[in-house]
C-alpha positions as CSV (number, residue, x, y, z in Angstrom):
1,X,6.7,-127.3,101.7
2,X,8.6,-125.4,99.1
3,X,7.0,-122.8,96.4
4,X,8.6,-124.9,94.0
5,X,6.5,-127.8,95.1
6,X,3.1,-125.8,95.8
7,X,3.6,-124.5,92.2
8,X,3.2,-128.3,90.8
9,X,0.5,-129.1,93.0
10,X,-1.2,-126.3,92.0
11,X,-0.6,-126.9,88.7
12,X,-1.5,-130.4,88.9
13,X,-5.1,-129.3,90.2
14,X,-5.4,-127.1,87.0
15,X,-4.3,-130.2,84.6
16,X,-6.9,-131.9,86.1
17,X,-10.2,-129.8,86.2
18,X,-8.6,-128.9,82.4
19,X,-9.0,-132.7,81.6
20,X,-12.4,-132.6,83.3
21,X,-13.5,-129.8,81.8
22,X,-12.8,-131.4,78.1
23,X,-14.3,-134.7,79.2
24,X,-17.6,-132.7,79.9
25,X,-17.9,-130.1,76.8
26,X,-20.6,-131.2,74.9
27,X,-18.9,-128.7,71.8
28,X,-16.2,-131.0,70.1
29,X,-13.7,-127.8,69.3
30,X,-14.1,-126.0,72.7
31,X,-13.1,-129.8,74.5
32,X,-10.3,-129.8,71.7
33,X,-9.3,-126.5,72.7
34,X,-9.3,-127.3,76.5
35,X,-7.4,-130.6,75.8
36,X,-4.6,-128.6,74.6
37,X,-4.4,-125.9,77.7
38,X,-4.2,-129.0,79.8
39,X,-1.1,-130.4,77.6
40,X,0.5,-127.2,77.9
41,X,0.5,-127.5,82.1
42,X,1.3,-130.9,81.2
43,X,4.7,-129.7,79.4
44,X,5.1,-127.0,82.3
45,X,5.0,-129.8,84.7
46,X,7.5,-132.0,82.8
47,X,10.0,-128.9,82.6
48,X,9.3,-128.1,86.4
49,X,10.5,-132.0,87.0
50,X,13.4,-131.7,85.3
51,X,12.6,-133.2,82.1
52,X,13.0,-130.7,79.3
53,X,13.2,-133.2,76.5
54,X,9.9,-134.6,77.5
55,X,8.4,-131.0,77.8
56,X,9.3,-130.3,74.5
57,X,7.8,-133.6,73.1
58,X,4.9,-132.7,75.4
59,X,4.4,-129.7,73.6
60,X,4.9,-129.9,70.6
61,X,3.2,-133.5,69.6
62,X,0.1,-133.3,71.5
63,X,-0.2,-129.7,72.4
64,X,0.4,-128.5,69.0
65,X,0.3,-130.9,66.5
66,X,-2.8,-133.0,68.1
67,X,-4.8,-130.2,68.7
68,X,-4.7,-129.0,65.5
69,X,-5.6,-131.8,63.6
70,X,-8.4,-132.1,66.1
71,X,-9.7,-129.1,65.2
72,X,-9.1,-129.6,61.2
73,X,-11.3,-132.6,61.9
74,X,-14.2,-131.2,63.8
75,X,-13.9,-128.5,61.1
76,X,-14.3,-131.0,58.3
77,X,-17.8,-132.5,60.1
78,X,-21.0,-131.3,59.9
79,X,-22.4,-129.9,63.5
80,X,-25.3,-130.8,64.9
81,X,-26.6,-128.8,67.5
């Protein structure tokens, strides 16, 4: 097994308990906030594979552009703790 290939399993692990993590947040910006760390390994993994045009994408769309708009709407509702 290469370090090349333990590095995406690794990072694979991470996307994952990322994408868990924001699943179980019950506070809508923190889950928001998590969502995008996990699209960021997600873009790392993509470059890793080969794909830089896809890691781009990755990042900027729904790492960047998704997440904030996320956030711009939880700002916009009224919390309810």
């Amino acid at each position: 097994m290469t370090l090349e290939l333990l590095t995406q399993y690794v990072l694979l692990v991470v996307m994952f308990v990322l994408y868990i993590i924001a699943i179980e947040l019950k506070d809508l910006l923190y889950a928001a906030i998590i969502l995008g760390g996990g699209d960021v390994v997600l873009s790392v993994l993509f470059y890793m594979l080969k794909a830089p045009d896809i890691a781009i994408t990755q990042a900027v769309v729904n790492a960047g552009v998704a997440v904030v708009l996320f956030v711009v709407a939880i700002s916009r509702t009224r919390r309810i703790e």
